[in-house]
N, C-alpha and C positions, 0 to 999 in steps of 0.2 A: 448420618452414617447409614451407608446401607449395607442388608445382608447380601451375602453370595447367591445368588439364585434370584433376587427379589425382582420385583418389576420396576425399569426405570417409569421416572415421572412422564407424564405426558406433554410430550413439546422437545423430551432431550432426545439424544443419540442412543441409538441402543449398545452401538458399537465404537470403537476406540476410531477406527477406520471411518465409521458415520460421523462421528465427530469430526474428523479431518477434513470430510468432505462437505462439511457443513461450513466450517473454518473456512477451506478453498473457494466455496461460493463466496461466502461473502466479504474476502476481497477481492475478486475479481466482478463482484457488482458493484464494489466502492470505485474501484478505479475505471470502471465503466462508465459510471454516473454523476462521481463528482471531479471537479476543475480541480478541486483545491491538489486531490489525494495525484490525480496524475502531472500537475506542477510537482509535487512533492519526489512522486518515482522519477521524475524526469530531472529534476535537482542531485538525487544521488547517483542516478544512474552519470551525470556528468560528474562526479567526484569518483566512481569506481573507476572510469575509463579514464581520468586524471593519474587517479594510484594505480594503476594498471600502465602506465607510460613514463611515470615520472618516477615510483617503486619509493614509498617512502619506506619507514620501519615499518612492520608490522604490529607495535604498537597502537601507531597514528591509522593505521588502518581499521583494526579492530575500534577504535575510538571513533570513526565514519561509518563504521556497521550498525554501531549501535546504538549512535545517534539517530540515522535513516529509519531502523526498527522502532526506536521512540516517538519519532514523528510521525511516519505512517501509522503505528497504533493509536497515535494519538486523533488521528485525523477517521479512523474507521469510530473509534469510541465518538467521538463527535456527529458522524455518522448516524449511528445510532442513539444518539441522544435526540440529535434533532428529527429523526423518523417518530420514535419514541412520543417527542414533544406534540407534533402533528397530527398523531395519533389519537391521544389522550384531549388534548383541544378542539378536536375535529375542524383542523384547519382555519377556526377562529384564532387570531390575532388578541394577544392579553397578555398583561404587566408582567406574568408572571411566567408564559412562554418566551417571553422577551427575555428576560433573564437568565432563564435554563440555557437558551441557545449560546448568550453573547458568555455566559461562563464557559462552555463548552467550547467555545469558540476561542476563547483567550487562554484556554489551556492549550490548543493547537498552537497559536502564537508566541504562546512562551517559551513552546518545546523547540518552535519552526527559529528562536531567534539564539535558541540557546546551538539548536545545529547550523546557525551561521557559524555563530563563534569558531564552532571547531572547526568549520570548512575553512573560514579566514586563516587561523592558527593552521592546520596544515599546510595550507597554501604558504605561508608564511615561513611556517619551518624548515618546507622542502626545498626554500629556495637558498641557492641560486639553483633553478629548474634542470636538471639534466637528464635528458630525452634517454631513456633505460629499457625501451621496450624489447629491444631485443637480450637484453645481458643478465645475466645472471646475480645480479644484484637484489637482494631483500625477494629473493624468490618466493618463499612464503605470503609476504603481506601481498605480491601480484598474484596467486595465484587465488587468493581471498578476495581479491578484488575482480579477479575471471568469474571464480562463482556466484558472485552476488551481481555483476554485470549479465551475465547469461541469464541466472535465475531472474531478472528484471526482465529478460527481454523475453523468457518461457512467457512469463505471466503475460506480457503487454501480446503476445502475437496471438496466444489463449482466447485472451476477452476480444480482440479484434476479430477472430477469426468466429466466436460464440456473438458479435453483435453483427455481424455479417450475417449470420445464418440465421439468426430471431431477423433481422429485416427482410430474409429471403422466406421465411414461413410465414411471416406477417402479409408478405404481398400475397402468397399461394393461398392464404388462408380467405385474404379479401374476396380473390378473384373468383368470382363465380361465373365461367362461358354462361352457364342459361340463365342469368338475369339481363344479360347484353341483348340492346334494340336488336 
């Protein structure tokens, strides 16, 4: 518990706001860096733009929200387990880094198999498919599926456009005219 006034610890956020933006970094260094997490945004992102066309319930929608959110969290928490692990090992290889990873690892795939499921079951349920992108049908559950399609594609243009610019500093930064023969 802490007092009103006291000092945060050292390593957190000082502010609610700093926290956010600590949050926003590091998913947008997970999905920069790892294969697994941008299959994963790319996986929901084809299930928003499915319920964004096909306009299931709003139920079945909210149930692909927050399937995507448990995968992805589960995949940053993996994330950070296996940095964690690398860390602590010093990049040696051992029985017991082996372990931390492949559980961390199988909690991603449990969560990755359990949001199959639902992907199949709605696919399933919405069917037989009828193409709704323009009509006013289950307007809610598309409009939930616009925001969580957009907010996917905020993020993806974000780190695209932040590993473009770390590649364009990296080169300015190498480049030194007065070492050149």
């Amino acid at each position: 518990m802490s007092r009103r006034g006291a000092r945060p610890r050292a390593g957190t956020a000082h502010t609610l706001r700093a926290a956010f933006r600590h949050a926003w970094t590091g998913v947008c260094e997970t999905l920069a860096s790892e294969r697994n997490m941008r299959i994963h945004s790319a996986a929901a992102a084809a299930m928003f733009l499915f319920m964004l066309v096909v306009r299931p319930p709003l139920p079945d929608v909210v149930l692909v929200i927050a399937t995507s959110a448990v995968v992805m969290g589960a995949e940053q928490l993996n994330t950070a387990v296996e940095l964690l692990t690398d860390e602590v090992c010093a990049g040696e290889v051992t029985d017991w880094a082996r372990r931390v990873k492949d559980a961390a690892a199988g909690a991603v795939l449990l969560t990755s198999g359990g949001a199959a499921a639902v992907g199949l079951y709605i696919l399933a349920h919405a069917w037989p498919w009828h193409w709704r992108l323009f009509s006013a049908v289950h307007v809610f559950g598309a409009a939930a599926s616009a925001v969580c399609l957009a907010g996917l594609g905020i993020v993806w243009v974000y780190v695209w456009r932040r590993k473009e610019k770390e590649a364009t500093s990296w080169k300015k930064q190498d480049f030194d005219p007065g070492s050149q023969p």
